[in-house]
C-alpha positions in Angstrom: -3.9 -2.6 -12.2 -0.4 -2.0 -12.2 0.8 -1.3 -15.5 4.5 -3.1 -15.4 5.4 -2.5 -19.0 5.7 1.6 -18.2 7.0 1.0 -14.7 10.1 -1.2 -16.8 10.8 2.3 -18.6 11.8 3.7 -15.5 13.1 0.9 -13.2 15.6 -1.8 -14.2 13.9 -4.3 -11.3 10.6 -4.5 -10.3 10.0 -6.9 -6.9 6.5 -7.1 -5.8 6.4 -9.2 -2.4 3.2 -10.0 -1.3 3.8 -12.2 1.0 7.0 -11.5 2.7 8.9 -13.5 1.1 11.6 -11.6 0.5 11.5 -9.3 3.2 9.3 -9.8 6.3 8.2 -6.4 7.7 6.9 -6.2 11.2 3.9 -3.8 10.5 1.3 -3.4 13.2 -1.1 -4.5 10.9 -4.2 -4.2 12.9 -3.1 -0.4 13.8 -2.7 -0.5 10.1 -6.3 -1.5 9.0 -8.0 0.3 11.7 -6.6 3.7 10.5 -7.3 2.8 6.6 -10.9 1.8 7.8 -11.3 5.1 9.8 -9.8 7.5 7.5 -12.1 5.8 4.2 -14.9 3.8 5.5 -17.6 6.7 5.1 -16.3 7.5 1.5 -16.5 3.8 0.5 -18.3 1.9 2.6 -15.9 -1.2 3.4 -17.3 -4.5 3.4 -14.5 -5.5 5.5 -10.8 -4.6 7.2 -9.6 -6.7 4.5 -6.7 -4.5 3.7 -6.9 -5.9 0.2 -10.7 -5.0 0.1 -9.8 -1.2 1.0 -6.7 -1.3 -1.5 -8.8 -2.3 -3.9 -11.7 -0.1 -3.7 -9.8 3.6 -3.5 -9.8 5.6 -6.0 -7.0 7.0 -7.9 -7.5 10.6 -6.1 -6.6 8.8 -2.8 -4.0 6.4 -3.7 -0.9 8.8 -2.6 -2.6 9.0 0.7 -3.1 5.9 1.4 0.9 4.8 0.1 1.9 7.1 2.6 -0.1 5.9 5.5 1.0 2.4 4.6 5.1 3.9 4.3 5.0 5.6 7.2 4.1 2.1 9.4 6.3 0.1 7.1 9.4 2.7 7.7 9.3 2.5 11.1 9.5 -1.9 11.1 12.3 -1.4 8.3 15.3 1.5 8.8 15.8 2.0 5.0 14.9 4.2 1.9 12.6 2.7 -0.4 10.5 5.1 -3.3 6.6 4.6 -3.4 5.7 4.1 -7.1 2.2 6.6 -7.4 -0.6 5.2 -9.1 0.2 1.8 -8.7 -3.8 0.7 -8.5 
């Protein structure tokens, strides 16, 4: 769970777009979900590609690696700096 009230300390905005809303991203999401499966299927034993499934089931000790896989095939739909916020889960 995200806790927002410490994130506020830090950040004067906080913008969580789900749904692309405010910015669409053009993420090869399949590529995306294959490589999450691969990398932590035998650890967790997915019931699906759902990548809210996977999201949801890692654990905190593999949260920065999997916010980094997910950066590195949003920053190449989006040419920008953005910060990824660790232990967001």
């Amino acid at each position: 769970m995200i806790n927002l009230v410490k994130l506020s300390s830090k950040y004067k905005y906080i913008v969580l777009d789900f749904d692309g809303t405010i910015v669409n991203l053009n993420v090869d999401w399949v590529t995306l979900k294959n490589k999450l499966y691969k990398r932590f299927n035998c650890k967790y034993n997915f019931k699906s590609k759902s990548i809210f499934d996977m999201i949801s089931k890692i654990s905190d000790e593999d949260v920065n690696d999997t916010l980094m896989t997910i950066k590195k095939f949003e920053s190449i739909s989006v040419n920008q700096n953005f910060e990824v916020i660790p232990q967001i889960f």
